[in-house]
LUMTI-447410 format. One line per field, with one value per residue (C-alpha): residue number from 1; x negated, z, y; residue in three letters. Coordinates in pm, whole numbers, plus 32768, in hexadecimal, padded with zeros to 4 digits. Each point is the difference from the previous one (the first is absolute). Layout:
LUMTI-447410
i: NUM; ... $
xx: X; ... $
zz: Z; ... $
yy: Y; ... $
aa: ALA; ... $
//
This chain:
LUMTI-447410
i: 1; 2; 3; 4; 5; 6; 7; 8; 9; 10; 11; 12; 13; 14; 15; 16; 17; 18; 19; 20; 21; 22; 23; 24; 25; 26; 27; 28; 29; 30; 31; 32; 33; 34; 35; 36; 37; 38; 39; 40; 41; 42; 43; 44; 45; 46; 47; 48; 49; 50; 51; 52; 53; 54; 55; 56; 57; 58; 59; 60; 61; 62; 63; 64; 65; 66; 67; 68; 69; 70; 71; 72; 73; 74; 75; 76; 77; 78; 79; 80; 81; 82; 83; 84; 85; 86; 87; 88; 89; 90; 91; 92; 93; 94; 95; 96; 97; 98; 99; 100; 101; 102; 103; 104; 105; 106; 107; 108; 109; 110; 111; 112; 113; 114; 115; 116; 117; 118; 119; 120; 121; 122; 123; 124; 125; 126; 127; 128; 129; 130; 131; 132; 133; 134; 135; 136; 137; 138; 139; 140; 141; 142; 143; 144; 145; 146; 147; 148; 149; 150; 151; 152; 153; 154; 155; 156; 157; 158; 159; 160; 161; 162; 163; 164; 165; 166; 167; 168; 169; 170; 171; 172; 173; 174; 175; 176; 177; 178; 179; 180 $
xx: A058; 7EFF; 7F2F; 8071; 7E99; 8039; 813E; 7F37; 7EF1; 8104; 8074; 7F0A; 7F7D; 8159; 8017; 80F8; 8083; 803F; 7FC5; 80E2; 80A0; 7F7E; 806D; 7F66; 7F7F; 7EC0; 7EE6; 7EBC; 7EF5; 7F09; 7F36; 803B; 7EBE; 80CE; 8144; 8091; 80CD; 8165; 8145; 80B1; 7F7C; 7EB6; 7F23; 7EC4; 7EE5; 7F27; 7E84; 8006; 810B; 7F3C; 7E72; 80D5; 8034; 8173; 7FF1; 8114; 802A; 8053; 80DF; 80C7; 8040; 805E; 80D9; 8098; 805A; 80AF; 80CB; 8081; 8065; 80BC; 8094; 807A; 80EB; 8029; 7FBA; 7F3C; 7FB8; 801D; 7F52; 7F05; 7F36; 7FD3; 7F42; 7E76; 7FBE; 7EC2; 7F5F; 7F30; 7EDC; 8065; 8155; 80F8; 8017; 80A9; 8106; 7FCD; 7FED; 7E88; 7F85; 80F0; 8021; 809D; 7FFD; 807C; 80AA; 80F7; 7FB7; 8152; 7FA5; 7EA3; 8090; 7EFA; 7FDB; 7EC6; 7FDF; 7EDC; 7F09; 806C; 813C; 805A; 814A; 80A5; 8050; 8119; 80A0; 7F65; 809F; 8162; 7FDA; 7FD6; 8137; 80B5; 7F90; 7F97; 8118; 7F7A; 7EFE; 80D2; 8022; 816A; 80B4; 7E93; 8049; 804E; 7EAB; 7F3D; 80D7; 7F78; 7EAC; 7FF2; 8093; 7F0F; 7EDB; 7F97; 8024; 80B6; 8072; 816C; 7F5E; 7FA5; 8115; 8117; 807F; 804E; 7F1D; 8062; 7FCB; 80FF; 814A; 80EC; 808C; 7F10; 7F71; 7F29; 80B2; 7F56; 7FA8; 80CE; 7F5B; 7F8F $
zz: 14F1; 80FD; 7FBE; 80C4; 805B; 8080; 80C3; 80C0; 8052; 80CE; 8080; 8089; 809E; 808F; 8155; 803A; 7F5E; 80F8; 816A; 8113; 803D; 815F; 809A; 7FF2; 7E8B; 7FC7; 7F46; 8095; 7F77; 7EC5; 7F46; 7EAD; 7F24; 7ECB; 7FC8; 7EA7; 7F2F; 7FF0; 7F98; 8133; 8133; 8086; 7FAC; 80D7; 7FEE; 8149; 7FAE; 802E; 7EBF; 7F26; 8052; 7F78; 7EC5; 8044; 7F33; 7FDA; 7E8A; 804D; 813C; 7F54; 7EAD; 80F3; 80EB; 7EDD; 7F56; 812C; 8055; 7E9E; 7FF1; 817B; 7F72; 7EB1; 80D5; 8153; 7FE6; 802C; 8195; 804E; 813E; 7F6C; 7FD1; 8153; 8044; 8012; 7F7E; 809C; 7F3E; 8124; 8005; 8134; 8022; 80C1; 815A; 80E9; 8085; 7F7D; 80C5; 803C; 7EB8; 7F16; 7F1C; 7F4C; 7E83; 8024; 8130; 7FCB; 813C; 8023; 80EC; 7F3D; 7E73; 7FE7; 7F3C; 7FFA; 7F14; 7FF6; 7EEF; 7FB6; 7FF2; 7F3A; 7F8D; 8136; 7F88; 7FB1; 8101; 80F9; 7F10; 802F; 8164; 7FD7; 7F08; 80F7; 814A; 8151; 801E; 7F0A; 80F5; 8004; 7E5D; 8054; 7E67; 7F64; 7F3F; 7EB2; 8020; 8058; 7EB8; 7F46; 8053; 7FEC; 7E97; 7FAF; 8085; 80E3; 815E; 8052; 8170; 802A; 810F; 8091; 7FDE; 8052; 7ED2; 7F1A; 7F0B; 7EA1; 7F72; 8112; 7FC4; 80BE; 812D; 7FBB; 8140; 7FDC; 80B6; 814D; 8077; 8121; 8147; 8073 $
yy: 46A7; 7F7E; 7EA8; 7EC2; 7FF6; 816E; 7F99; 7EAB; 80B7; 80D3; 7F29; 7F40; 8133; 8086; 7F6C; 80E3; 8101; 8140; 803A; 801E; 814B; 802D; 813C; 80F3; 7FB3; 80C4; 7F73; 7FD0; 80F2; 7F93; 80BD; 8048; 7FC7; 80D5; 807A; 7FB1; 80D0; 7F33; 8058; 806D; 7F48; 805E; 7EF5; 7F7B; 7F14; 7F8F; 7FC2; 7EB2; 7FFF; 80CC; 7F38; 7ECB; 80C1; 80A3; 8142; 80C4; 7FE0; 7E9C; 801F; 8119; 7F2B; 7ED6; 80F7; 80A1; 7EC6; 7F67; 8156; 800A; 7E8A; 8026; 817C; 7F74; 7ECA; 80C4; 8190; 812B; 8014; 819D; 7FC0; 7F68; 8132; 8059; 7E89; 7FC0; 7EAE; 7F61; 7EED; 7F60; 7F00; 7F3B; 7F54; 80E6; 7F31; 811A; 7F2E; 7EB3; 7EE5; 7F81; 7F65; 809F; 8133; 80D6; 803D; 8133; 80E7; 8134; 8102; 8096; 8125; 8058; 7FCA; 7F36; 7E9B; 7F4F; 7EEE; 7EEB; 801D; 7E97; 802D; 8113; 7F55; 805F; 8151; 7FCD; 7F7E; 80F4; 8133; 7F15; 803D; 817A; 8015; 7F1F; 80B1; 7F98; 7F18; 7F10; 7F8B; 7E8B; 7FF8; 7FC3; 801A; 7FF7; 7E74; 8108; 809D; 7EDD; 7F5F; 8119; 7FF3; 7E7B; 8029; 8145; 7F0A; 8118; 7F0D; 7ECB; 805C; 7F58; 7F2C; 8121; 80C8; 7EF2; 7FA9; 7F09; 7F76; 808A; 7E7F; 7F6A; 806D; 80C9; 7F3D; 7EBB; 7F63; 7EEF; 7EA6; 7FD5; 7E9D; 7F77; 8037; 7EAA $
aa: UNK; UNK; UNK; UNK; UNK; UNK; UNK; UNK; UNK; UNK; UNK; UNK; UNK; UNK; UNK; UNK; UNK; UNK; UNK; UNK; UNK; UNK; UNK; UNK; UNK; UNK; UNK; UNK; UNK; UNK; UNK; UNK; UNK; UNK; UNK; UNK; UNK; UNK; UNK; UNK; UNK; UNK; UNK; UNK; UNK; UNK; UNK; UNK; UNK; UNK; UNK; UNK; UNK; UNK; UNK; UNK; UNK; UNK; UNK; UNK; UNK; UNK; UNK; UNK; UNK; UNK; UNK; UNK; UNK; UNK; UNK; UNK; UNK; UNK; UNK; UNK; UNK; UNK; UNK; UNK; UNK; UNK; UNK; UNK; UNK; UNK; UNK; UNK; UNK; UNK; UNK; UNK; UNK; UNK; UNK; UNK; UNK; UNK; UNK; UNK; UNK; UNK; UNK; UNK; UNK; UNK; UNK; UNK; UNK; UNK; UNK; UNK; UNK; UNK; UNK; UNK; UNK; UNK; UNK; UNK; UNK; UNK; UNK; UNK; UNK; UNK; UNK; UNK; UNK; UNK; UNK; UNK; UNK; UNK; UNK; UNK; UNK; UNK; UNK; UNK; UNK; UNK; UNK; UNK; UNK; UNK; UNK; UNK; UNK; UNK; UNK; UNK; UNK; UNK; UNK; UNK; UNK; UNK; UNK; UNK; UNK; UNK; UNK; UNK; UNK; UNK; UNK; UNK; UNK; UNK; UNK; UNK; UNK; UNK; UNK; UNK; UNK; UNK; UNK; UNK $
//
């Protein structure tokens, strides 16, 4: 469905994939350059995503593609609906450690995600955590999903996510040499 190509580019630009949960989760204000017209969630582009040549013709396509490929395996989220998704033109930091970023942050509290302009891959997994709820802050259970996106060449995030490598098998641990 989605280009290798497609799949390395995200990730090489996923540094990590959502933010913490921090209580209380309410995303920091941005201002929306355009609202686009998408299927269920409100949808939002900053300015400094649309000067670098985000329209929304070309968000929605990309948005649209990715919630069909994560409804067709998963399902429809009913929430859903009631989310604004910000596509933003700096890195979500809010709660990252100095240096680091976010590709993408679910704001519990606000219904808000805001997704990276690079990183528009992350969709899915930030509508995951909305089907999953706030609990899913620690991606406990979430090797299937990041199986299925691996294998839909959407992200490669088992690292991230604490799982096995689809190529090792089950219960395969490297030998480790003696301590000397």
């Amino acid at each position: 469905m989605f280009s290798r190509r497609q799949a390395l580019l995200a990730l090489t630009a996923l540094a990590s994939a959502c933010g913490p949960q921090l209580e209380p989760s309410l995303a920091p204000p941005r201002e929306m350059a355009v609202w686009c017209p998408l299927n269920g969630p409100r949808l939002g582009l900053e300015r400094g995503v649309v000067e670098n040549r985000g329209t929304c013709d070309t968000v929605v396509a990309v948005f649209t593609q990715y919630l069909e490929a994560y409804q067709s395996r998963w399902q429809k989220v009913p929430a859903l609906p009631e989310w604004t998704i910000r596509v933003v033109a700096d890195r979500p930091t809010q709660g990252a450690s100095p240096g680091s970023f976010f590709a993408g942050q679910t704001f519990w509290d606000s219904r808000t995600i805001d997704i990276y302009q690079g990183s528009l891959s992350v969709l899915p997994h930030e509508v995951h955590h909305v089907a999953l709820g706030p609990a899913s802050d620690n991606h406990q259970g979430w090797c299937p999903f990041g199986d299925w996106e691996a294998a839909e060449g959407i992200l490669e995030e088992h690292s991230y996510l604490g799982c096995p490598s689809p190529s090792a098998p089950a219960g395969f641990a490297p030998p480790v040499a003696p301590a000397r």
